[in-house]
PDB file of N, CA, C and O in Angstrom:
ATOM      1  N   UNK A   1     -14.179  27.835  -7.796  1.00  0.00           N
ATOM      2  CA  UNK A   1     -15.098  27.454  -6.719  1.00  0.00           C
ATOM      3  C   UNK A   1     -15.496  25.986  -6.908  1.00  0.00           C
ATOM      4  O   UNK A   1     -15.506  25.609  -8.080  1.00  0.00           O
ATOM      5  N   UNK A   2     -15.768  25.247  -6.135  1.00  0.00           N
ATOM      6  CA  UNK A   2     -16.048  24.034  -6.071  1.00  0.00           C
ATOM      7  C   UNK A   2     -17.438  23.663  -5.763  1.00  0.00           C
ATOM      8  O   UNK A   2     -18.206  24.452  -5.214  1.00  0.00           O
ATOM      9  N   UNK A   3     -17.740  22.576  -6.080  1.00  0.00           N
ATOM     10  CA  UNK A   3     -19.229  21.794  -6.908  1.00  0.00           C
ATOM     11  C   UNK A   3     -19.762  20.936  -5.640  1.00  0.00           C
ATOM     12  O   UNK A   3     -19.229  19.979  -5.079  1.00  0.00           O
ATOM     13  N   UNK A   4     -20.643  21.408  -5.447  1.00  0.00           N
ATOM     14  CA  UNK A   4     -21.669  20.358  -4.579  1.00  0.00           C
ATOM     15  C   UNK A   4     -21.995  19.266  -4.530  1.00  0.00           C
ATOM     16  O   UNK A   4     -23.113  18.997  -4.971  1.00  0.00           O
ATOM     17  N   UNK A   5     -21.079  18.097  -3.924  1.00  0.00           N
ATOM     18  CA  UNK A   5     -21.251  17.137  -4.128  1.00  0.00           C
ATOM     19  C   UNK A   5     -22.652  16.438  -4.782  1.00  0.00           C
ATOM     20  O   UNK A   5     -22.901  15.593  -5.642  1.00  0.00           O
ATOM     21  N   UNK A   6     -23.486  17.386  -3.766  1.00  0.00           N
ATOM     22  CA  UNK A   6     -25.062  16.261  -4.160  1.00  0.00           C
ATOM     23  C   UNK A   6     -25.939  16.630  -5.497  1.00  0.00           C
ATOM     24  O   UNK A   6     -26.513  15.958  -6.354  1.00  0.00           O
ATOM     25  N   UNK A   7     -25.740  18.165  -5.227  1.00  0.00           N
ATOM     26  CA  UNK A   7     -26.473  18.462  -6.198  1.00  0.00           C
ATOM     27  C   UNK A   7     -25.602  19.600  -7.545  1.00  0.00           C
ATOM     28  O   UNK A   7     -26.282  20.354  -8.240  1.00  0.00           O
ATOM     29  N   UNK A   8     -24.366  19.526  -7.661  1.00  0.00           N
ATOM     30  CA  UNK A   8     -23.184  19.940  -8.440  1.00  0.00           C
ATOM     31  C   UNK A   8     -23.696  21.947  -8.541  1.00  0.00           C
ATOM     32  O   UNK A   8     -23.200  22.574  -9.477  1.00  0.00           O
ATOM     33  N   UNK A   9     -24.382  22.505  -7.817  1.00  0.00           N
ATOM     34  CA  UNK A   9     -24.454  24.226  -7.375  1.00  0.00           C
ATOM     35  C   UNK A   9     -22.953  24.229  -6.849  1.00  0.00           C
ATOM     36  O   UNK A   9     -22.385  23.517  -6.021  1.00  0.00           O
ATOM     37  N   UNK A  10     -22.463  25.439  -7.742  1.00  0.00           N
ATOM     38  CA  UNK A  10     -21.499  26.155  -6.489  1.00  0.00           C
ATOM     39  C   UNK A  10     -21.302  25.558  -5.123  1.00  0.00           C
ATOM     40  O   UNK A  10     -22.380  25.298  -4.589  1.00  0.00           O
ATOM     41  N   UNK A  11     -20.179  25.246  -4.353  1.00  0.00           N
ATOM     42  CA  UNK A  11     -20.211  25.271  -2.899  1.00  0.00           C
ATOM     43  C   UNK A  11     -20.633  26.440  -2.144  1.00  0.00           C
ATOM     44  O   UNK A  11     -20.470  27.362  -2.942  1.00  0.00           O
ATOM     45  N   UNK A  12     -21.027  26.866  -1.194  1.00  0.00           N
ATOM     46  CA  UNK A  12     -21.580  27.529  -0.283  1.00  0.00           C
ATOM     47  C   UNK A  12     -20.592  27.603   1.040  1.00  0.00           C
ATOM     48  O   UNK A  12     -20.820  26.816   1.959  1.00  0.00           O
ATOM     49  N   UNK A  13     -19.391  28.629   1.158  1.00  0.00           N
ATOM     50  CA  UNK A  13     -18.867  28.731   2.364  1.00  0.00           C
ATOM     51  C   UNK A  13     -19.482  28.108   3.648  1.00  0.00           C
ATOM     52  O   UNK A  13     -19.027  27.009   3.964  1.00  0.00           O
ATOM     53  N   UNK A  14     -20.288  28.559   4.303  1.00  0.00           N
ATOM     54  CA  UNK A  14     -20.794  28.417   5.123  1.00  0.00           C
ATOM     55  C   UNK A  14     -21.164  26.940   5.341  1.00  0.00           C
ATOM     56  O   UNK A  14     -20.918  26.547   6.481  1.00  0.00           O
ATOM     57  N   UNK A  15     -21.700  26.031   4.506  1.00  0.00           N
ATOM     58  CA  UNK A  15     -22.084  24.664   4.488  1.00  0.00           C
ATOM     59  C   UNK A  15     -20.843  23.628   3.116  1.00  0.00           C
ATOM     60  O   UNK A  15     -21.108  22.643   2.427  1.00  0.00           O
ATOM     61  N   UNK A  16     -19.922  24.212   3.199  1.00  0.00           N
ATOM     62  CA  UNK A  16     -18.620  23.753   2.113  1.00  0.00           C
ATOM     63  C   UNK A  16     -18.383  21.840   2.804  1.00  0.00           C
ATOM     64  O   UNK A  16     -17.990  21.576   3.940  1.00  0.00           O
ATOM     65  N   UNK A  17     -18.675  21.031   1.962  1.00  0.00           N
ATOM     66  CA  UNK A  17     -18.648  21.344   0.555  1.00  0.00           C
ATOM     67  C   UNK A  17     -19.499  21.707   0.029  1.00  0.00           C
ATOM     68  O   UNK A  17     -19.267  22.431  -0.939  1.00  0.00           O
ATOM     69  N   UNK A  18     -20.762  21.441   0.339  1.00  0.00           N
ATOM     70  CA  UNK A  18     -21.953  21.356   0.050  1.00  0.00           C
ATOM     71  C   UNK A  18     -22.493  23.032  -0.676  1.00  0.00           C
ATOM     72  O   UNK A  18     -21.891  24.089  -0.862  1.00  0.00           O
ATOM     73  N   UNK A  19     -23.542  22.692  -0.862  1.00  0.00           N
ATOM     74  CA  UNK A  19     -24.155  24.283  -0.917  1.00  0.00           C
ATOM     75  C   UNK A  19     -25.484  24.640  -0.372  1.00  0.00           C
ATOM     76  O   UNK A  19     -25.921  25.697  -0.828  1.00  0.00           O
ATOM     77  N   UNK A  20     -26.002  24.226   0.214  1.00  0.00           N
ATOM     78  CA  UNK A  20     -26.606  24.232   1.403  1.00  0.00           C
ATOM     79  C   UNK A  20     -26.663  23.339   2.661  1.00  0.00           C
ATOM     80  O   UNK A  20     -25.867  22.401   2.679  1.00  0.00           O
ATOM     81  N   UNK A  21     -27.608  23.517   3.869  1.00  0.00           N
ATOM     82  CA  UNK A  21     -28.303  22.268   4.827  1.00  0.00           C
ATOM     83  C   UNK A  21     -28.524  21.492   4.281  1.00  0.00           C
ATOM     84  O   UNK A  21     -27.942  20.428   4.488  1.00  0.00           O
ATOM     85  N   UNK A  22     -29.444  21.608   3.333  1.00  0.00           N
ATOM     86  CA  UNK A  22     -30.573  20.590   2.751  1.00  0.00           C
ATOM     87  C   UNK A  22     -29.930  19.639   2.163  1.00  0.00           C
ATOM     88  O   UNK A  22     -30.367  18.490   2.207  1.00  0.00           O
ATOM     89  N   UNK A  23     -28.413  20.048   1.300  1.00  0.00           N
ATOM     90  CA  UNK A  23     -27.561  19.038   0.235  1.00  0.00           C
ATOM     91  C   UNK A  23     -26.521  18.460   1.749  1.00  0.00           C
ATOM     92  O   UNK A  23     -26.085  17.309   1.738  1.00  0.00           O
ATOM     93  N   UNK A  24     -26.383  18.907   2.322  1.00  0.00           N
ATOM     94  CA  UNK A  24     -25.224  18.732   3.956  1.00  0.00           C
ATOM     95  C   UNK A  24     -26.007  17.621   4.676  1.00  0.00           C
ATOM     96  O   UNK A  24     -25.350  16.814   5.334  1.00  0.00           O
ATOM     97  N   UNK A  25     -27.574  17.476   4.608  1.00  0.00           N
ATOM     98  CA  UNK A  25     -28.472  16.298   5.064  1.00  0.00           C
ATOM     99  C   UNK A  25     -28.980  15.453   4.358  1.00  0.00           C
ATOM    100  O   UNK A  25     -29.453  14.418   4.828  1.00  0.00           O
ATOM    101  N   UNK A  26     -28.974  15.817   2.733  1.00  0.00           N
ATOM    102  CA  UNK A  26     -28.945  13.999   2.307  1.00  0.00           C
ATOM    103  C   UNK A  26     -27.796  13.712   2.200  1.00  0.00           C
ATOM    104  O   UNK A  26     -27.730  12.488   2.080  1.00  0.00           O
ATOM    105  N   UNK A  27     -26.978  14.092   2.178  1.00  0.00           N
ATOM    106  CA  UNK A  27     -25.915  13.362   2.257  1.00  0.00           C
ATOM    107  C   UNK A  27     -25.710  12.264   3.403  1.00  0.00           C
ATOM    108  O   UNK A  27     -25.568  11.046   3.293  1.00  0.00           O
ATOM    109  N   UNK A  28     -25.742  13.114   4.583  1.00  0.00           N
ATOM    110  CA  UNK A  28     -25.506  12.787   5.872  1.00  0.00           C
ATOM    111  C   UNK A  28     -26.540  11.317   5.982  1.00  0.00           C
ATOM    112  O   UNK A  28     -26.256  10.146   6.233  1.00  0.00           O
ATOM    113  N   UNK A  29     -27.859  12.017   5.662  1.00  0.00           N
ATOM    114  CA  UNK A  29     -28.890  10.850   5.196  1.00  0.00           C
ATOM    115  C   UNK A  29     -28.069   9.055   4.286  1.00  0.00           C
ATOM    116  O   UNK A  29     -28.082   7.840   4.480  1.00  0.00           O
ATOM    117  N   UNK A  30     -27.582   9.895   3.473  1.00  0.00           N
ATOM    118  CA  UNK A  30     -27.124   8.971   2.513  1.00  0.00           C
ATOM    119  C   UNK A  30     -25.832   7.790   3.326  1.00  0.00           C
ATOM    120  O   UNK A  30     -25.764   6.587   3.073  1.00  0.00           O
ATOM    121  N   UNK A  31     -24.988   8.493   4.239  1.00  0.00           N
ATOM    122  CA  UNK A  31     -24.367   7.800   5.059  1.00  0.00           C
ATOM    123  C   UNK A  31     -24.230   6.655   6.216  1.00  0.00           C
ATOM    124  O   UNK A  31     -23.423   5.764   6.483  1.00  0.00           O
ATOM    125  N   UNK A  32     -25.990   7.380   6.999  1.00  0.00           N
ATOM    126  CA  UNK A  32     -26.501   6.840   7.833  1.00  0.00           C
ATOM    127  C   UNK A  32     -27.298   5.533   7.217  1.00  0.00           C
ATOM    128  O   UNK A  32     -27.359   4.576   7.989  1.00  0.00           O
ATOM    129  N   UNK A  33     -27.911   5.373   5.935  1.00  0.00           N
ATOM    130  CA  UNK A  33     -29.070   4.413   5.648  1.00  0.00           C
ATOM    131  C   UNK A  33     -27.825   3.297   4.597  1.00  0.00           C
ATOM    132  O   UNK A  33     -28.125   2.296   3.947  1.00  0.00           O
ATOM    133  N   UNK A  34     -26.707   3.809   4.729  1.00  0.00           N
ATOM    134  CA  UNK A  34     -25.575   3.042   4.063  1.00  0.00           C
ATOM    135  C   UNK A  34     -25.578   2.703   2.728  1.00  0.00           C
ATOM    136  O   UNK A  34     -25.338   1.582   2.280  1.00  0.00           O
ATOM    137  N   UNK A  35     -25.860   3.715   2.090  1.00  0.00           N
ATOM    138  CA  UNK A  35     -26.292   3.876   0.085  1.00  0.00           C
ATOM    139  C   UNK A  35     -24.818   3.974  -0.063  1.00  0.00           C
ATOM    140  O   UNK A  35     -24.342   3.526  -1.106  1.00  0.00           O
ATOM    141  N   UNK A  36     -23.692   4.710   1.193  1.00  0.00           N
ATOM    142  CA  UNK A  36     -22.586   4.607   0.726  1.00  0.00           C
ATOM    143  C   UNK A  36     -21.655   3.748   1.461  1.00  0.00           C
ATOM    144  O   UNK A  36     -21.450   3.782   2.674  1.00  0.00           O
ATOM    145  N   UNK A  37     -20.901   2.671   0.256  1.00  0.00           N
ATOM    146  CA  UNK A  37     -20.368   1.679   1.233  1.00  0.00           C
ATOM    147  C   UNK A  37     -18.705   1.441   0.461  1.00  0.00           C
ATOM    148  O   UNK A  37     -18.715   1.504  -0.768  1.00  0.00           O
ATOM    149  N   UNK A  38     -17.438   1.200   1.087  1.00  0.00           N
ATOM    150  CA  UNK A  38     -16.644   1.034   0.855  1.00  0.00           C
ATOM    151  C   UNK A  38     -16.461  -0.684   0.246  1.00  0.00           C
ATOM    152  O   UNK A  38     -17.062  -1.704   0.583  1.00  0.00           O
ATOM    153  N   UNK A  39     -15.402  -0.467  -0.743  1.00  0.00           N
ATOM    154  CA  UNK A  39     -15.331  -2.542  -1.034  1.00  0.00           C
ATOM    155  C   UNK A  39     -14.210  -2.812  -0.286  1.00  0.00           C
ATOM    156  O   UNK A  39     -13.090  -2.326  -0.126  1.00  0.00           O
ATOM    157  N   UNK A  40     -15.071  -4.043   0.257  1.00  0.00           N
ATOM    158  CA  UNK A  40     -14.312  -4.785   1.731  1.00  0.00           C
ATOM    159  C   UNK A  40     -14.576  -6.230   1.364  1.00  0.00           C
ATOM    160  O   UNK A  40     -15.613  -6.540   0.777  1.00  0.00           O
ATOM    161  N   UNK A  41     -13.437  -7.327   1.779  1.00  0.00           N
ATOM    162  CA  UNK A  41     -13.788  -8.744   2.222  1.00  0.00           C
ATOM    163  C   UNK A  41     -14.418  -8.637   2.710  1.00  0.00           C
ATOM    164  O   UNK A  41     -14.371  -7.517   3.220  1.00  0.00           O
ATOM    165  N   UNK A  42     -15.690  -9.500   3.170  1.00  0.00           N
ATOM    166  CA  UNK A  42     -16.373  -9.688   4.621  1.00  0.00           C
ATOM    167  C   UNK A  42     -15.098 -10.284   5.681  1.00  0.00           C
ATOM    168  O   UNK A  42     -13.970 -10.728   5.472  1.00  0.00           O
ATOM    169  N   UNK A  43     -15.697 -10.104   6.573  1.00  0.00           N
ATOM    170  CA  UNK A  43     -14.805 -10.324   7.912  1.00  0.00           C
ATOM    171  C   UNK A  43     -15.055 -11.827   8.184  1.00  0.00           C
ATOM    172  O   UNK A  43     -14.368 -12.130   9.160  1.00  0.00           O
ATOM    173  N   UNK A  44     -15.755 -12.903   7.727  1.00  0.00           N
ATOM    174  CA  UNK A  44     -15.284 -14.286   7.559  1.00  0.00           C
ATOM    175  C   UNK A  44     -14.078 -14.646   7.063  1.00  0.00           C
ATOM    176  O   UNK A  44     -13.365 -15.536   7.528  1.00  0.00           O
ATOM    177  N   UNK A  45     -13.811 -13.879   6.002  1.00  0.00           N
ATOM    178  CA  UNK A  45     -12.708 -14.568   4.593  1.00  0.00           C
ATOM    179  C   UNK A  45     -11.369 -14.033   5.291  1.00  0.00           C
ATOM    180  O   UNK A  45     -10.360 -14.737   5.249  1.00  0.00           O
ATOM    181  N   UNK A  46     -11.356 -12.642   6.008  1.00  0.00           N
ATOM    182  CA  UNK A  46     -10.480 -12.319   6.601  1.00  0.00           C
ATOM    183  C   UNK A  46      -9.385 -13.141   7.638  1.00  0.00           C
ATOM    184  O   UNK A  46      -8.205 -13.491   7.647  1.00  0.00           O
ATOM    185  N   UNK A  47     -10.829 -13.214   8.658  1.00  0.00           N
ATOM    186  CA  UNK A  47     -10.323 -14.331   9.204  1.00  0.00           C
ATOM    187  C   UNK A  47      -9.486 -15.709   8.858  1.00  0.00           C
ATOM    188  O   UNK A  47      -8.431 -16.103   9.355  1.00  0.00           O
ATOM    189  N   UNK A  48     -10.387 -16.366   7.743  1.00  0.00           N
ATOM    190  CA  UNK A  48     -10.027 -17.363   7.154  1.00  0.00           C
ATOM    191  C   UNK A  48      -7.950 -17.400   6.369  1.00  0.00           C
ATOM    192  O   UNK A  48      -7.084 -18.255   6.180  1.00  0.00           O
ATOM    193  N   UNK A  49      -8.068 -16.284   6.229  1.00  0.00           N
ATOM    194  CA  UNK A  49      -6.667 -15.577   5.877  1.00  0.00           C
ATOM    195  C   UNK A  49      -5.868 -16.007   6.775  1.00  0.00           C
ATOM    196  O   UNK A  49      -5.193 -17.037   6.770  1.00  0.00           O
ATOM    197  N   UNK A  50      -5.947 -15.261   7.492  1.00  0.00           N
ATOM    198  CA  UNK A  50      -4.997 -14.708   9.160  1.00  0.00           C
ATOM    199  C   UNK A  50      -4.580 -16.063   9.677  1.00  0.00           C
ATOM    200  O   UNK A  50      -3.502 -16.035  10.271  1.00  0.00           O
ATOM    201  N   UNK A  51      -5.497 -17.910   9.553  1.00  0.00           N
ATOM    202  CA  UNK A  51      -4.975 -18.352   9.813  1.00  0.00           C
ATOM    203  C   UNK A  51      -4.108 -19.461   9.067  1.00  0.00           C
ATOM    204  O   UNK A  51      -3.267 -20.109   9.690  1.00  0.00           O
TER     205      UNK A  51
END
C-alpha cells in the first residue's frame, strides 16, 4: 500500500494518493500559494538564448 504524500498514513482509496480530504487540501493548498515550484531559467535568459 502506498504512503501519503503529506502526511506518510497509508493511502486511502477513496482520496489516493493521499489518505484523506484534509491531506488532498494542503496539498492542493500547497500548490496554489506556490511552496511547490519546478527549476526553471526565468523567461528573460530564455529569451536572451533564442536570439
Amino acid at each position: 500500500m502506498s504512503q501519503c504524500p503529506v502526511c506518510k498514513k497509508p493511502a486511502n482509496p477513496e482520496f489516493k494518493p493521499f489518505c484523506s480530504q484534509r491531506c488532498a487540501d494542503v496539498d492542493l493548498g500547497r500548490w496554489l500559494t506556490e511552496s511547490y515550484s519546478l527549476p526553471a531559467k526565468p523567461a528573460i535568459e530564455e529569451e536572451e538564448e533564442a536570439e
